[in-house]
C-alpha positions as CSV (number, residue, x, y, z in Angstrom):
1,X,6.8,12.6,17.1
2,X,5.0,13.3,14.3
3,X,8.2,13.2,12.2
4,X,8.9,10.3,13.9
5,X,5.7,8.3,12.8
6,X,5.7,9.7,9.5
7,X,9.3,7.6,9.4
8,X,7.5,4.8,10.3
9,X,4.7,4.8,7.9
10,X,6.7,5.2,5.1
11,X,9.1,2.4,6.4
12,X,6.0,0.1,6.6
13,X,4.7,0.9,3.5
14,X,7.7,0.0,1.6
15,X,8.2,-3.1,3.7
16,X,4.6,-4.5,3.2
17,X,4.9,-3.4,-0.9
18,X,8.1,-5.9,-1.3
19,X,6.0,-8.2,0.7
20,X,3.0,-7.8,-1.6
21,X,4.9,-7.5,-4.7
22,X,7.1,-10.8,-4.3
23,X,3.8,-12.6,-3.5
24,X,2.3,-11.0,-7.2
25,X,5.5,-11.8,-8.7
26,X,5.4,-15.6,-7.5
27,X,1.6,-15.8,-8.5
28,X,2.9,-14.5,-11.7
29,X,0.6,-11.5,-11.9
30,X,1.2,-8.9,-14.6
31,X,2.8,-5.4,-13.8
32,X,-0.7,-3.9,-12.6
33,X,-1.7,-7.4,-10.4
34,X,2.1,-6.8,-8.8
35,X,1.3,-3.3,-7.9
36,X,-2.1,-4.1,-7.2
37,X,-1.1,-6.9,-4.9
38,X,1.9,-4.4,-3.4
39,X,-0.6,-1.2,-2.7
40,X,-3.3,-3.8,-1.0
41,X,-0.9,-5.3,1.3
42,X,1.0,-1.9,2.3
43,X,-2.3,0.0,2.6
44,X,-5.3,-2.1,3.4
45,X,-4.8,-2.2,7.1
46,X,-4.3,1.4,7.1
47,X,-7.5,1.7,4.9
48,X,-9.6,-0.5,7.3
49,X,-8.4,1.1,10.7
50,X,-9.5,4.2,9.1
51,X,-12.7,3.6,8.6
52,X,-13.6,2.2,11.5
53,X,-12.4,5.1,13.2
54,X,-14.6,7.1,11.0
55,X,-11.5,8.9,9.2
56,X,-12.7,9.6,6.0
57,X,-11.6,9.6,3.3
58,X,-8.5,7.0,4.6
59,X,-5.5,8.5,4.8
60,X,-4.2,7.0,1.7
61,X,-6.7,8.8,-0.1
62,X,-5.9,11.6,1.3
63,X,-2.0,11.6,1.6
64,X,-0.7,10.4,-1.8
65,X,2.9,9.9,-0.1
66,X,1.8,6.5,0.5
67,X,0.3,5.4,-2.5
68,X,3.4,7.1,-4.4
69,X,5.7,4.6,-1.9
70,X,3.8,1.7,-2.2
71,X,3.4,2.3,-6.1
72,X,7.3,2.5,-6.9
73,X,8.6,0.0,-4.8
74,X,6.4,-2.5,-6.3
75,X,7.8,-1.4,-10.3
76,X,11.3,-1.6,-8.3
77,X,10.8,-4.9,-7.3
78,X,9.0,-6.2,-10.4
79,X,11.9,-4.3,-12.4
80,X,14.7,-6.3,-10.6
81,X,13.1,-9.9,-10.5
82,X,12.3,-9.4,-14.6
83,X,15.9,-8.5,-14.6
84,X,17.2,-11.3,-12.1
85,X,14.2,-13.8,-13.6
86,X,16.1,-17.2,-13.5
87,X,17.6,-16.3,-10.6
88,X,14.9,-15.1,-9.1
89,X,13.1,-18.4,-9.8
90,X,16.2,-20.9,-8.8
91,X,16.2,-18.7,-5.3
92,X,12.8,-18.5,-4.4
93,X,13.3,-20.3,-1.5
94,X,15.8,-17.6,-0.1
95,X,13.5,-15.3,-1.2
96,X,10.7,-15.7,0.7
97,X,13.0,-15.8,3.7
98,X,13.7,-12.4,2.6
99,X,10.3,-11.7,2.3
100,X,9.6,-12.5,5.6
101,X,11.6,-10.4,7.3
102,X,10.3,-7.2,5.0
103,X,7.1,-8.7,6.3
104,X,8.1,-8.8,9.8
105,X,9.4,-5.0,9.8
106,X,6.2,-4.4,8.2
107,X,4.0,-5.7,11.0
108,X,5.9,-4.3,13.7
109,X,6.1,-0.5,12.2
110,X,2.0,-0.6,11.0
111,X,0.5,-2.4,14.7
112,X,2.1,0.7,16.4
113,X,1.4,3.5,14.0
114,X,-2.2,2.0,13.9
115,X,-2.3,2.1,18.0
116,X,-0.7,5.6,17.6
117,X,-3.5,6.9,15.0
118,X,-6.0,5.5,17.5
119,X,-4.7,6.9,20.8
120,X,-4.1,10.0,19.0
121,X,-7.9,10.2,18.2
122,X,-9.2,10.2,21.5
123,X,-9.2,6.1,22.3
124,X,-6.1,5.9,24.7
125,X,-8.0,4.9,27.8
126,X,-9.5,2.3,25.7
127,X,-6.9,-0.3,25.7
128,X,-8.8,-3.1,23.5
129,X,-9.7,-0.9,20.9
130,X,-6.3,0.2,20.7
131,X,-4.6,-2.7,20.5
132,X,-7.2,-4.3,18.3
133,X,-6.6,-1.4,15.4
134,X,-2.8,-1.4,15.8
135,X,-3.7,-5.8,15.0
136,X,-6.2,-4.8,11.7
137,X,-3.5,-2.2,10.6
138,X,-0.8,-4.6,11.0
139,X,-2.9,-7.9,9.6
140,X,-5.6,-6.2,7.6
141,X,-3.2,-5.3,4.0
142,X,-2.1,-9.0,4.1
143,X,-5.4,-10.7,5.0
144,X,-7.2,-8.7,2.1
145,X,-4.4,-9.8,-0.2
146,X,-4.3,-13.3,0.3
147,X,-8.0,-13.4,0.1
148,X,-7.6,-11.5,-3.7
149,X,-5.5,-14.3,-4.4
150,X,-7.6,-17.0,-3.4
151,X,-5.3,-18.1,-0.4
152,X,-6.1,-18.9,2.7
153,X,-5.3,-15.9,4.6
154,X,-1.6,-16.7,6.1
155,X,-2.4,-15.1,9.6
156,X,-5.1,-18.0,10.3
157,X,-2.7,-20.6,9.2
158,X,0.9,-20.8,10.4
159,X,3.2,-19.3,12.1
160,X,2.6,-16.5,15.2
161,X,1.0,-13.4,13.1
162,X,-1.7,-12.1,14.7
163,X,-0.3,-13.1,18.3
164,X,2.8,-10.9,17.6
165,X,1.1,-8.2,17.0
166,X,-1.1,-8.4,20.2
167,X,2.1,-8.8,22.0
168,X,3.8,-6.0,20.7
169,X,0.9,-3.9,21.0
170,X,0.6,-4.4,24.4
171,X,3.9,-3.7,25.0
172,X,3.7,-0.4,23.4
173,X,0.5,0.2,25.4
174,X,1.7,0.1,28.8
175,X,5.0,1.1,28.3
176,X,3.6,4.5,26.5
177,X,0.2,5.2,28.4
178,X,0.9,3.2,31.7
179,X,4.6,3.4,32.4
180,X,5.0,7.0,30.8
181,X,8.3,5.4,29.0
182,X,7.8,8.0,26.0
183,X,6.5,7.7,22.7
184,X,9.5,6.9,20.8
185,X,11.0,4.5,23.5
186,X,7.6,2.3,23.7
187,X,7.1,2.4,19.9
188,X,10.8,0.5,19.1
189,X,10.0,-1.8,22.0
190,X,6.6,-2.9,20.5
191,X,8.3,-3.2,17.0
192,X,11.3,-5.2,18.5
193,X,9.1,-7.4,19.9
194,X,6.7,-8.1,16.9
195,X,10.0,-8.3,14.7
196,X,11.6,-10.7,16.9
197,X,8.6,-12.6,17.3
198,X,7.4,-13.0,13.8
199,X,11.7,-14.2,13.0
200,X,11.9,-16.6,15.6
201,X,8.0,-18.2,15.0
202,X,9.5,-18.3,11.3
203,X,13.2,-20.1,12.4
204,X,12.0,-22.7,15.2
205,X,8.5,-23.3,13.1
206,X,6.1,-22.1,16.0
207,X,2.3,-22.3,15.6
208,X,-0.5,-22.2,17.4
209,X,-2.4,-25.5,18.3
210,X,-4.8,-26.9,15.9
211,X,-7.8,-29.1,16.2
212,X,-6.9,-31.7,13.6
């Protein structure tokens, strides 16, 4: 299993790096602001979750893997949109669909790895802790992100983010500790449901009732 979530980690972290890099490149940030902008998103959640489990130094700091991930995938994706420029300009529309479903995978693989990383430390019994630290791991790299870039943090905004996260957590929580389902069973059912979640909120426009 440990293999496994390895896997998984890496997978995030390249999924939340596009995501953070095509959000630099858009802001049109230099090379360091894309990579920047690409490590904070990947690895913020995992940063925060850390510490307030009291894992220090975070595991980024610790296991360069990630950083080394994060790093060239950003330069990959910076490389190909310099290349692809005008197209990359005329398409950004299409784009940021793309985006969104890197971002998607992203969410799904980082709220279980960060429910995993708690349980693992002793906190399975605690299910809201869990679940909440499998929501900052997921939410925390893109919250810290928009907030760098003066935006209004997308998960308190539009579309079902935080929510899908919850949801998927939950489901990787009973079907792991309650139902016994297995590890690797209940951790693709949590991520299918946070991907499919985060893709349909995006296609039929769900949000979350506002005041005003």
């Amino acid at each position: 299993m440990d293999t496994v979530i390895l896997v998984l980690e890496i997978i995030g972290t390249c999924a939340f790096a596009i995501s953070g890099a095509v959000i630099g490149i858009t802001k049109r940030f230099d090379i360091f602001g894309v990579i920047f902008s690409a490590v904070i998103t990947a690895l913020g959640g995992g940063t925060v979750r850390d510490i307030l489990l009291g894992n220090l130094p975070p595991a980024m700091f610790r296991n360069y893997i990630y950083l080394i991930f994060a790093v060239g995938t950003a330069v990959l994706t910076f490389i190909i949109a310099s290349i692809l420029k005008n197209k990359f300009s005329e398409n950004i529309v299409i784009i940021d669909k793309i985006n969104n479903i890197f971002d998607a995978a992203g969410l799904g693989v980082f709220t279980v790895v960060g429910m995993n990383v708690a349980m693992s430390a002793g906190f399975e019994n605690n299910f809201f802790f869990v679940v909440f630290l499998g929501m900052t791991t997921g939410c925390g790299g893109g919250i810290l992100r928009d907030v760098i870039v003066s935006d209004v943090p997308f998960v308190l905004t539009k579309r079902i983010y935080a929510v899908a996260s919850i949801a998927g957590g939950i489901v990787y929580y009973l079907m792991h500790i309650v139902f016994d389902a297995g590890e690797i069973i209940s951790a693709v059912s949590g991520i299918l449901v946070i991907f499919a979640l985060r893709l349909f909120a995006s296609v039929f426009k769900w949000d979350l009732p506002k005041a005003i």
